[in-house]
C-alpha positions in Angstrom: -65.8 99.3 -81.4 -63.8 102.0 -80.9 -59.9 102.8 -79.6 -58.7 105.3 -77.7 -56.5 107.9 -79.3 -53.8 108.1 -76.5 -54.0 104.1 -76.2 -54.4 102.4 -79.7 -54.6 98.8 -78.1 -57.2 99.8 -75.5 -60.5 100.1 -76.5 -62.4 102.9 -75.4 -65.2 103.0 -73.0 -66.3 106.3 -73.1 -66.9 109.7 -74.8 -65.3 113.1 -73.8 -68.0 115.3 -72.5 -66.4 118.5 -74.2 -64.8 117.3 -77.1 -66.6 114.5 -77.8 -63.9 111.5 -78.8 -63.8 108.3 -77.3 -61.0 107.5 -74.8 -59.9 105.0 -72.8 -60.9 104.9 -68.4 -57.5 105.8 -68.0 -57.7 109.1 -70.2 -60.6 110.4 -68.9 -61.1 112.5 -65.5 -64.4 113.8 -63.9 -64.9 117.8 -63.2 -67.7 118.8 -61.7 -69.7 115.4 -63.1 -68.0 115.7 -66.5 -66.1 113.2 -68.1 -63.2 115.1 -69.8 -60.1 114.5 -71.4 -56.9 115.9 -70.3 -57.0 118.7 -72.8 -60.4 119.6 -72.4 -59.9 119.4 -68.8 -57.0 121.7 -68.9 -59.0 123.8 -70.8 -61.6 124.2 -68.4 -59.4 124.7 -65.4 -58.0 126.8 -67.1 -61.2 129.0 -67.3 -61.8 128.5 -64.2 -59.2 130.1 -62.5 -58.5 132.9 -64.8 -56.5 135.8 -62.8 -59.2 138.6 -61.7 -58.0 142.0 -64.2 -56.6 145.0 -62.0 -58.9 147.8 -61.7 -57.6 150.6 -63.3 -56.2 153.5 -61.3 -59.0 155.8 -62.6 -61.9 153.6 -61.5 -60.2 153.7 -58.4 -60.3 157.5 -57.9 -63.5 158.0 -59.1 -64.8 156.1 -56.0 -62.5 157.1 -53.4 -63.9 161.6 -55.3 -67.1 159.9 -54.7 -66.9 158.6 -51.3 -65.1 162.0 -50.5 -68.2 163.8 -51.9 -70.8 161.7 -50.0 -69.7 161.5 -47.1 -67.3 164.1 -45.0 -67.7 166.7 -47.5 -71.2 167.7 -47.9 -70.6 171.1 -48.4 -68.1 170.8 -50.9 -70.7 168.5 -52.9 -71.5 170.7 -55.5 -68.0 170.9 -56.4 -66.4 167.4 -55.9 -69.4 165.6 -57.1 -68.8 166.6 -60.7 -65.1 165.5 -60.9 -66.3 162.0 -59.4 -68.8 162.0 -62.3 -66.1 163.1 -65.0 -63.2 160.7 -63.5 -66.0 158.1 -63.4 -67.3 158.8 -67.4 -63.7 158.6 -68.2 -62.8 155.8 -66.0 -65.4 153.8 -68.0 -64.4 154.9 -71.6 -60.6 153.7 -70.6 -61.9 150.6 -69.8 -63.9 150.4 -73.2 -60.9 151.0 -75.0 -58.7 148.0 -72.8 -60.2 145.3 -72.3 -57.7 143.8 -70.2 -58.3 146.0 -66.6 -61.5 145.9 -64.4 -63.0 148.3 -62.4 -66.3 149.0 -64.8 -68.6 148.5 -61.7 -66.1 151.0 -59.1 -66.6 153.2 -62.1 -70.4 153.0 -62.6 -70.7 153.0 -59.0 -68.6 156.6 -58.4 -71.1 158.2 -61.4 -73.8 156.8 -59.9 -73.2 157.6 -56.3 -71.9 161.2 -56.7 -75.0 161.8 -59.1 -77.3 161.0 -55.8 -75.0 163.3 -53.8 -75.6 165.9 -56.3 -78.9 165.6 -56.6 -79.6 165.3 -52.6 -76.9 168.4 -51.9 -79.8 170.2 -55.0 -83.0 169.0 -52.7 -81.5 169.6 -49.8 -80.8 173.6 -50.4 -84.3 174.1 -52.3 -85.7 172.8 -49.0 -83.6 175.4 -46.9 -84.1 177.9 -49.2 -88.4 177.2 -49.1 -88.1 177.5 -46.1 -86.2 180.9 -45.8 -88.9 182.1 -48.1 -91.4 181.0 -46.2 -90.2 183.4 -42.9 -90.3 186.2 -45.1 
């Protein structure tokens, strides 16, 4: 027979799911079909709800180069594409160094998106260019 910690008189009727000590009915809770104790509960509240990081300004204007790039700006592709590719390159090595701001996936997704630009602004003139050749 076992007490609980909290209560010494009461004997306990159950274990803590996460920290595995016996308490007492009235010290344990259940989360999400867990039986926890009120520190181990805190503890996963408090996981639970962490704050989201900021993104970090230079994730942020990698994508909005990139969006620039791709979409009103075709003809400027060739040279916008390639700062959107260096802001996003940097972007993600800021992010490397702190760990505490998001934006690794605006980042990726600026590198990745002005590389397709890029490369369809590259098909695109060897097409018009076959086909000038082909007049001739």
């Amino acid at each position: 027979m076992s007490f609980c910690p909290n209560h010494p008189q009461t004997e306990s009727v159950a274990e803590c799911d996460g920290c595995q000590r016996p308490f007492c009915a009235a010290c344990l809770v259940t989360l999400l079909g867990q039986r926890l104790c009120a520190e181990c509960k805190e503890q996963r509240l408090a996981t639970a709800i962490a704050p989201r990081p900021r993104n970090s300004a230079e994730s942020i204007a990698a994508l909005i180069v990139a969006l620039i790039a791709a979409v009103p700006c075709q003809y400027a592709a060739p040279l916008v594409a390639p700062i959107a590719i260096y802001l996003g390159v940097m972007a993600r090595r800021k992010l490397q160094e702190r760990s505490g701001l998001g934006g690794h996936n605006m980042a990726m997704a600026a590198i990745v998106m002005s590389s397709a630009t890029l490369i369809c602004w590259v098909v695109a003139l060897v097409v018009v260019l076959a086909g000038l050749a082909g007049r001739g």
